[in-house]
N, C-alpha and C positions, 0 to 999 in steps of 0.2 A: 504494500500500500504506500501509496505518495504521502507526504505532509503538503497540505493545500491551504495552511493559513491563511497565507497571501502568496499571491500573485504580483510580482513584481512586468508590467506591462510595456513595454519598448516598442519605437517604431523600430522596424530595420533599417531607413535613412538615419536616424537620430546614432552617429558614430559617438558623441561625447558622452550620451545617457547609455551607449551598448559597454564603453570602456568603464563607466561606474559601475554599471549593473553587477563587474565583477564584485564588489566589493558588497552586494546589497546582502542587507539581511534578510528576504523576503524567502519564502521556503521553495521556490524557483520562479526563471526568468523566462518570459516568453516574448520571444523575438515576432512580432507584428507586421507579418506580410502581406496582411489582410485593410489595409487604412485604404481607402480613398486615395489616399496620397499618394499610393503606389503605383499608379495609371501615369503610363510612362515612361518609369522610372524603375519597373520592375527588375533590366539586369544592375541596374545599379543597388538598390534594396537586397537582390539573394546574393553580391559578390560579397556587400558588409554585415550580412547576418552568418554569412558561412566563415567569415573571418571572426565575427563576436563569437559566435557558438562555441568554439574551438576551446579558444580563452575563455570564456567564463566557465564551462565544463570541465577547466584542467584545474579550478581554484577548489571544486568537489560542486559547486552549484549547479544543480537541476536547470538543466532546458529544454525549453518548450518551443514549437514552433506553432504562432497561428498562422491559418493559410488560407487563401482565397477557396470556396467553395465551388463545389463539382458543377455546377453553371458555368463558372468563370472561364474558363479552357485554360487557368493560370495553374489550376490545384497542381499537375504533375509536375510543372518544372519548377517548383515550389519545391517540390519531394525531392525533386533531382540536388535542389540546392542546399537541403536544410538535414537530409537521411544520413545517417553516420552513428559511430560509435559515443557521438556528445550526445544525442537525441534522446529525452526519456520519454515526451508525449509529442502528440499533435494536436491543435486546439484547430477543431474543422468549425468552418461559421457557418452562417446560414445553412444548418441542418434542418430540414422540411420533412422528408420523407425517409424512409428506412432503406431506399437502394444510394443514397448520400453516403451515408455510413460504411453501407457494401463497398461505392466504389472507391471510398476513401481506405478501408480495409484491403483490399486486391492492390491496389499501387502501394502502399506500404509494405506489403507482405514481397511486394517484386522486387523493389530496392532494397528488403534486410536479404532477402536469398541474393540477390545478384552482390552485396559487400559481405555475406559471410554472417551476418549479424542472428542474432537468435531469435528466430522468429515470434513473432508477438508481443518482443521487447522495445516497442516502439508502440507504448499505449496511444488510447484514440480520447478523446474529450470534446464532445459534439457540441456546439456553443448555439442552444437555441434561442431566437430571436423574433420567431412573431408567433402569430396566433396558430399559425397552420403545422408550425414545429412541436408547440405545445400541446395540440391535440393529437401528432401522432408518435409522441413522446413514448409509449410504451412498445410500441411496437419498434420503433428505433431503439431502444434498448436492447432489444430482443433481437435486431440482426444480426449481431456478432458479439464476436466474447472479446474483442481487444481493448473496450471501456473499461477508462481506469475513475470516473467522474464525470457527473455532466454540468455544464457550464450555463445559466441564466443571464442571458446580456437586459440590464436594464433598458438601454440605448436602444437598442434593437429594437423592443417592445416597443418603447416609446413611438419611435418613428411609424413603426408598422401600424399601433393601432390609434394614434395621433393623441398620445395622452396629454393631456394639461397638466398644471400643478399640483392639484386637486383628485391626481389618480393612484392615490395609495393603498386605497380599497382594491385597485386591480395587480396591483404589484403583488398585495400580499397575497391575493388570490394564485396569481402567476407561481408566488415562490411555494406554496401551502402545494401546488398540483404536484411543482418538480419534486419534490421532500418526498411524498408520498410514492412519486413511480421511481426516484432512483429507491427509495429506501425498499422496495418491490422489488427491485433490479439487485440489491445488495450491494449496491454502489453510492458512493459519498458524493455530495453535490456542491455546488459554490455558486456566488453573485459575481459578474462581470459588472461593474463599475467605470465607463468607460468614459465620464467626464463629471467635471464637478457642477452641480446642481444643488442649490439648496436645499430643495426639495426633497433630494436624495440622503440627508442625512442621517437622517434615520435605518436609513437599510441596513444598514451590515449589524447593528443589534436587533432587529427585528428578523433577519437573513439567519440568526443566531440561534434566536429564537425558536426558530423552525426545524434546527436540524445542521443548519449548512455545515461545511467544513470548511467556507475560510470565504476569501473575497480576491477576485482578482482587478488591479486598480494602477494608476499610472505613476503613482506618486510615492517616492520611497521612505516624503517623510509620517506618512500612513503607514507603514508596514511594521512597524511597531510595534503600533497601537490595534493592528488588528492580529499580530502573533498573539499577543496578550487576550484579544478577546476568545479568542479559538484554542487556545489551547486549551486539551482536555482536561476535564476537571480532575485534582488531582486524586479529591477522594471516592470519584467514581472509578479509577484507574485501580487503586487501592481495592476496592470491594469488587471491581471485576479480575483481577488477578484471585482473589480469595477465591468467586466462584470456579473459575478453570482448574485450580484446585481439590475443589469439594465434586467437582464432576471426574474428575479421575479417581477417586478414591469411591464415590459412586457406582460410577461403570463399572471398577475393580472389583465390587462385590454384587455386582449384574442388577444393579438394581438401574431405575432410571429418572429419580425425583430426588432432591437434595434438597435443605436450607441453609443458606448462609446466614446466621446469630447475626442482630443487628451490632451489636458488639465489635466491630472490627477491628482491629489498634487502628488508630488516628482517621474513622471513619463511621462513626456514630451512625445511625440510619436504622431504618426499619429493617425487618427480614427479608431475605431477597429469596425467591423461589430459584432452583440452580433445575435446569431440566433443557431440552435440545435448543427449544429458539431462544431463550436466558440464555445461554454458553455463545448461541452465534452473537447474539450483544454482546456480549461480555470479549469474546474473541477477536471482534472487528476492532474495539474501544483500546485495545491492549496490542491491538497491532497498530492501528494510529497514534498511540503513546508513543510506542516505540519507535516508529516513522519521526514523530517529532525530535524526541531525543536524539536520536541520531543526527538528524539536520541542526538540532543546535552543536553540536561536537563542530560542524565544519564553520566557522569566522571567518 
């Protein structure tokens, strides 16, 4: 499992913000070949994101590549530019339909066989953006096993379904649907944050609120501040390692119901019932600890 606190967001023109990005504390960097801005100017964009990638993967930092979507006729030499042993995901945009996903899975799967690379080790994170992505959101889940997260562009909605100020009622709607189908999917989910809005302020502890696993955003001196809000809690960490525990000792004597004593050390709480879908909580929560942890080791 990734750590997805935050999302540190780069265009791939932006060479001064790709040379700090080394240094960002964000739990990875994704290089932005997907702007508007890129019309143009696209061999210029994948020559400096193939030269950032490189460097900031050799400091131990996570990269990500977003990329123009399967309409565009840009997505493959996107892949051509950005597929490599730095690469840890890809952030596909404008995901609508579930053959997006396919065809972004098949050209990926061609570039890790044709460099050698272990197939599937170049997760997918489908960045949905309007109404039509969100309703076929389960069923894009379900095309393929390369999802490592799925991505909620605030911006995207906006624009798609022409929200006002006044549309937080639909956001939270928006993020309450993804919460529900990744957490279906058994996949961790995040907010796409893609410019500052007053309005938007709110989101990322309400984003929190729901489930999310982190925020992806442009601004590194946010990154911080939303490591801190994402990070998992430490005393559910605590009582979910107990239960993984109390489920081996369980199973050891073939039984298949457990209680973890509200009692913890340094985790007070009620009784927690320890039986199959408890252990899958308990197991995902304890792997994205340790995701975290691990990402603070590398400075």
């Amino acid at each position: 499992m990734l750590a997805l606190r935050s999302l540190l967001v780069v265009s791939a023109l932006d060479a001064p913000g790709l040379t700090a990005a080394a240094r960002s504390a964000a739990d990875a960097v994704v290089i932005d070949l997907a702007r508007p801005a890129m019309v143009g100017k696209r061999e210029e964009a994948r020559a400096l994101a193939t030269k950032h990638a490189k460097a900031i993967a050799k400091t131990g930092r996570p990269v990500f590549a977003r990329i123009a979507d399967t309409r565009s006729h840009a997505m493959e030499d996107d892949l051509d530019a950005l597929v490599g042993v730095w690469l840890g995901a890809v952030v596909l945009t404008g995901v609508e339909v579930p053959q997006d996903v396919r065809d972004a899975d098949v050209q990926i799967r061609k570039r890790e066989m044709r460099l050698g690379l272990t197939p599937g080790g170049i997760r997918l994170i489908p960045e949905i953006d309007s109404a039509e992505g969100l309703a076929a959101l389960p069923r894009i889940l379900e095309a393929v096993d390369r999802h490592a997260a799925v991505a909620l562009s605030a911006e995207g909605l906006r624009l798609d379904l022409r929200l006002g100020e006044r549309a937080s009622a639909l956001y939270d709607h928006a993020m309450a649907d993804v919460a529900i189908h990744a957490d279906t999917a058994r996949l961790p989910w995040l907010l796409a944050l893609e410019a500052h809005r007053p309005e938007w302020a709110s989101l990322p502890a309400r984003a929190h609120d729901l489930g999310a696993a982190g925020i992806a955003i442009h601004d590194e001196t946010a990154v911080r501040g939303m490591n801190a809000l994402f990070i998992p809690d430490p005393t559910e960490v605590v009582i979910a390692r107990t239960m993984l525990a109390e489920w081996e000792r369980v199973r050891a004597a073939g039984e298949w119901t457990g209680v973890v004593a509200g009692e913890v050390i340094e985790a007070p709480t009620t009784d927690r019932l320890v039986d199959r879908r408890t252990v899958r909580r308990a197991r995902a929560l304890v792997t994205l600890a340790d995701a975290v942890e691990a990402r603070e080791r590398v400075k």
